[in-house]
N, C-alpha and C positions, 0 to 999 in steps of 0.2 A: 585488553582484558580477555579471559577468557576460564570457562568455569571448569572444575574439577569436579570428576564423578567419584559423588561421596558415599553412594551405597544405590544396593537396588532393593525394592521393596515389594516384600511376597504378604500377599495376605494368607490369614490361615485361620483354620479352627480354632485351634490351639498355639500360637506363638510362641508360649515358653518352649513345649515339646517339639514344636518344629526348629524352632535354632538350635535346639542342644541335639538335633538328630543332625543338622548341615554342619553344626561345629565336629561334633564326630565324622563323620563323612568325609570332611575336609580335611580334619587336624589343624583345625581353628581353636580359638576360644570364644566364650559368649561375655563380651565384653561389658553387657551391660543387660536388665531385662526388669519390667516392669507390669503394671497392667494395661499400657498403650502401647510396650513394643520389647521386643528382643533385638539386641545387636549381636553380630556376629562378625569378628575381624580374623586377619592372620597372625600369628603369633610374633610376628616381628614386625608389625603396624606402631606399636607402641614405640620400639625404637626407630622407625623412621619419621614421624611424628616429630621427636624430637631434634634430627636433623633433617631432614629436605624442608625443600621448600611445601606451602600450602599444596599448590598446584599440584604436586607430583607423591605425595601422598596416597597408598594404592584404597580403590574401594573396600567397602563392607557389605552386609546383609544385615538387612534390616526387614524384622518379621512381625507382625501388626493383627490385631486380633479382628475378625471378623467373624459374622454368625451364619454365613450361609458356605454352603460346600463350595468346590471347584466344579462347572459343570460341562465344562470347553476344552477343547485346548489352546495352551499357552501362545500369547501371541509372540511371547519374549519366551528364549530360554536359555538355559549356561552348559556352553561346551567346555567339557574339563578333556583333559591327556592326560594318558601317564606318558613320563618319559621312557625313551625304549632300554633303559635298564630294568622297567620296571616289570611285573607281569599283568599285563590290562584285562588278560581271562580273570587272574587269581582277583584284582581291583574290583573288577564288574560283580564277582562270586561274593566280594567282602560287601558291599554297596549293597545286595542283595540280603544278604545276612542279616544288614542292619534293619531293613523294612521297605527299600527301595523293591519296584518291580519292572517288567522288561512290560513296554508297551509300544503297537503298535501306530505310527502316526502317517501310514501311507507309503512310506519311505522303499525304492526299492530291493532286492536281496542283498543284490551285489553291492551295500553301501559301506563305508570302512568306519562305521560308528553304530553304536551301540544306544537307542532307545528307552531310558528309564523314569520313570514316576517317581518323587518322593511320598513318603507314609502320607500327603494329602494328595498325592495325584498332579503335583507340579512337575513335565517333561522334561529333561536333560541328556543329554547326549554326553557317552564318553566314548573320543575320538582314539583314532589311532595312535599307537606312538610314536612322540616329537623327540627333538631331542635342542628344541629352542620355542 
């Protein structure tokens, strides 16, 4: 036996407004949302759902309301990439746009990733480009 990761879960002020800022971010959709939580899947979760198995079905976000701010840094956080067709300046500039901001977390200059905050101050890092 052994268990599949169904989601990871962020608290937030605001829950609704934070999954529909990560599903934009993403180019997710917000699969479900309530007053105890927002989900947030990929848009082709639904069709693998359907065929794979349990186990192999990919994670979600799952966003949970809470009433105190963020006051630390993150002990967990999500490395995303663009692939190198992509442009990961123009990516980081668009992420930015949305309400994302550049934050430092110690890291040194010479690092090949990109330090960001979501609109509540959850860290995230976009890496350099993969192309796997």
């Amino acid at each position: 036996m052994s268990l599949r990761w169904y989601s990871t879960v962020v608290e937030a002020q605001d829950h609704r407004a934070l999954a529909q800022w990560w599903a934009e971010a993403l180019g997710w959709d917000v699969a479900f949302e309530n007053d105890q939580e927002a989900a947030v899947l990929p848009p082709w979760a639904q069709d693998f759902i359907e065929i794979l198995d349990f186990h192999r079905v990919p994670p979600g976000m799952v966003f949970v309301p809470v009433e105190h701010a963020k006051t630390a840094k993150n002990r967990l956080h999500w490395d995303f990439a663009p692939h190198t067709t992509d442009d990961r300046g123009a990516e980081i500039r668009r992420l930015i746009d949305l309400g994302a901001r550049r934050v430092d977390v110690g890291e040194p200059e010479d690092v090949t990733w990109t330090v960001l905050a979501d609109p509540e101050g959850n860290e995230f890092c976009v890496l350099s480009a993969r192309d796997m």
